[in-house]
GUTIDREN-127141 format. One record per atom (N, C-alpha, C): residue in one letter; x, y, z. Coordinates in steps of 0.001 Angstrom, whole numbers, padded with zeros to 6 digits, always signed. Example, Ala and Ser with C-alpha at 12.3 -4.5 7.8 and 13.67 -1.06 7.14 Angstrom:
a+013190-005690+007800 a+012300-004500+007800 a+013200-003300+007800 s+012850-002250+007080 s+013670-001060+007140 s+012900+000030+007870 
% end
This chain:
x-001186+011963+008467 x-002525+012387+008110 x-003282+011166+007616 x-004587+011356+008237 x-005553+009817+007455 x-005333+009910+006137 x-006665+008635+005655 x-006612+008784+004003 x-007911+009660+004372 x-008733+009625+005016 x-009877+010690+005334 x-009511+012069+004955 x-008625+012517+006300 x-008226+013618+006101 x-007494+014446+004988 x-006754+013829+004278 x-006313+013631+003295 x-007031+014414+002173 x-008436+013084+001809 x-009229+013465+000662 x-009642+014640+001208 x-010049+015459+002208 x-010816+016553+002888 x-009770+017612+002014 x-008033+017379+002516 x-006980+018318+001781 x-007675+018183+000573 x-007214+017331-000034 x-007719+017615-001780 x-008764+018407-002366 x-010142+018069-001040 x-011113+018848-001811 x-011000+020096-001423 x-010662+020629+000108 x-010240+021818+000312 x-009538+022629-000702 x-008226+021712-001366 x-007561+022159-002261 x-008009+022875-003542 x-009057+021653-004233 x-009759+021926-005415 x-010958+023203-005583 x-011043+023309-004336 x-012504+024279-003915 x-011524+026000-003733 x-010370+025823-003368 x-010253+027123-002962 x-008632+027400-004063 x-008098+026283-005246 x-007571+026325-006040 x-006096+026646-005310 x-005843+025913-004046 x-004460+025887-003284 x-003293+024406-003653 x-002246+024645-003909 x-001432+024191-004579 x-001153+022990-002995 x-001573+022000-002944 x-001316+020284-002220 x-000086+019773-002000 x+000107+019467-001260 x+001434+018589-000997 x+001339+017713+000376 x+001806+016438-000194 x+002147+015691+001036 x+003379+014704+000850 x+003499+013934+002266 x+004945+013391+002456 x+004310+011978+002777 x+005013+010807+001553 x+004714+009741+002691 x+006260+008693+002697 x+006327+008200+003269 x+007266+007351+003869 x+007385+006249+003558 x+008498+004979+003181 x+008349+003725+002560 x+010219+002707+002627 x+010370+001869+003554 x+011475+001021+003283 x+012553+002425+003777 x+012146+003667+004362 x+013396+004693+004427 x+013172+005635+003653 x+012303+005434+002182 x+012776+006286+001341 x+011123+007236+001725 x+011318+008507+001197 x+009838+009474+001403 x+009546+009745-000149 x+008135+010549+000141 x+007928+011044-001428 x+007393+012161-001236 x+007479+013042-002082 x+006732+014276-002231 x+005210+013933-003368 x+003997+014473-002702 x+002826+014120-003661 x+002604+015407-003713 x+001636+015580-004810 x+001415+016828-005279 x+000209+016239-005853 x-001188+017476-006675 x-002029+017472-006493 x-001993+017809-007836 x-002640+017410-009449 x-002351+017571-010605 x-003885+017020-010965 x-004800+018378-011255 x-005877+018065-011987 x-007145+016855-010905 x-007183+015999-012138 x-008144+014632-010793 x-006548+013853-010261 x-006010+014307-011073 x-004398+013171-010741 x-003754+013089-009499 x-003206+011939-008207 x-002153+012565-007238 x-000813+012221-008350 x+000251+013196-008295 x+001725+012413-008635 x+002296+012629-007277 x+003456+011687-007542 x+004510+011651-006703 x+005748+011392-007231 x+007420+011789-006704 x+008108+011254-006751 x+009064+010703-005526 x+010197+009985-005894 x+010743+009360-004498 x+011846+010916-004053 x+011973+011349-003422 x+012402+012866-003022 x+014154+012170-002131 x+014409+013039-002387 x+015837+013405-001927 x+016842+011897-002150 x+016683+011753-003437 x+017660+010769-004231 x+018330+011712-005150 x+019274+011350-006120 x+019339+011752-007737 x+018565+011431-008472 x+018217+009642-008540 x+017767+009303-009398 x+016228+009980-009152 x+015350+010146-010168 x+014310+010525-010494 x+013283+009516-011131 x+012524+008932-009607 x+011804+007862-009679 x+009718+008504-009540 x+008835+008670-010042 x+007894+008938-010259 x+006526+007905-009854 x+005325+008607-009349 x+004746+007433-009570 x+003084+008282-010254 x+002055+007862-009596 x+000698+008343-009821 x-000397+007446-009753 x-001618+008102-009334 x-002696+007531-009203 x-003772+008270-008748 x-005651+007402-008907 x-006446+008633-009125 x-007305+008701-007624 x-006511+007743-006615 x-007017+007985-005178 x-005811+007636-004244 x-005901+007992-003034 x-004616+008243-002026 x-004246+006641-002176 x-005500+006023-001915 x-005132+004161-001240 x-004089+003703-002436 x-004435+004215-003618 x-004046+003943-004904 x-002590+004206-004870 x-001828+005659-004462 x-001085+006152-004399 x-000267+005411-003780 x-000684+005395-002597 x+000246+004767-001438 x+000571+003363-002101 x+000094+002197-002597 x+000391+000963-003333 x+001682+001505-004667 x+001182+002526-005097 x+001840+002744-006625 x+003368+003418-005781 x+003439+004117-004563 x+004401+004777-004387 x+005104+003612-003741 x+004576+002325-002821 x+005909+001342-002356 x+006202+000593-003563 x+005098+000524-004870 x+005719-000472-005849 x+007360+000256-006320 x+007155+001378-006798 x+008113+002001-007464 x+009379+002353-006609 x+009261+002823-004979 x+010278+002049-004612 x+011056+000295-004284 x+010565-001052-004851 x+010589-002135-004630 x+010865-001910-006032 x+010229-001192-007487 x+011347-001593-008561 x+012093-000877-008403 x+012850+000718-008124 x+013778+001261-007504 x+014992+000081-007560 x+014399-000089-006079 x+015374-001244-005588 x+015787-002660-006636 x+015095-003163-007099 x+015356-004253-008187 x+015902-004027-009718 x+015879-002620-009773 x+016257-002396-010749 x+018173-002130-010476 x+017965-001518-009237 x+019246-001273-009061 x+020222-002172-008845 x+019666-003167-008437 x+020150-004504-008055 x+020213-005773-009446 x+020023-005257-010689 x+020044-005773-011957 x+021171-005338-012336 x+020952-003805-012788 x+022043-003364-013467 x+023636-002920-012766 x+023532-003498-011031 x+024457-003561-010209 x+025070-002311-010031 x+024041-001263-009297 x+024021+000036-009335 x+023633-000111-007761 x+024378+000913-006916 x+023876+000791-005561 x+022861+001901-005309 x+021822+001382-004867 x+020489+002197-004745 x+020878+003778-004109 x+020782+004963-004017 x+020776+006267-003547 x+020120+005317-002184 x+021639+006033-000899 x+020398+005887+000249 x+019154+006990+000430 x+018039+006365+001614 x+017160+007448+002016 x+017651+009122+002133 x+018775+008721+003161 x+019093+009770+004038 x+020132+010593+003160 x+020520+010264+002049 x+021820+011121+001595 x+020805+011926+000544 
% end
């Protein structure tokens, strides 16, 4: 889905008070976004670990959701923890 189309979901969303969701993709890993007030959140989906992100426009999102998988990854690679793959 564009970032166009996208904002169209949101306002569709906000106008008719329907609960949002989208999927985006990054290095393997996906996220679930959700639609919170003016807020998007997200987290990194089908790991254990419970990695989060947020922001107050999609373009925004999409930057905040590959940062947090890239610390994901660096973090895991500190404390010598092997990252959750995508697919498991």
């Amino acid at each position: 889905m564009s970032g166009r189309r996208f904002r169209l979901a949101l306002q569709a969303s906000a106008r008719h008070r329907c609960h949002m969701q989208k999927t985006m993709e990054y290095r393997g890993y996906q996220a679930e976004v959700s639609e919170e007030g003016e807020l998007l959140v997200g987290h990194i989906s089908v790991i254990r670990d419970r990695v989060g992100f947020h922001a107050e426009s999609f373009e925004a999102l999409r930057e905040a959701f590959r940062e947090a998988v890239d610390d994901y990854l660096d973090v895991c690679q500190i404390v010598g923890k092997s990252p959750a793959k995508p697919d498991t």
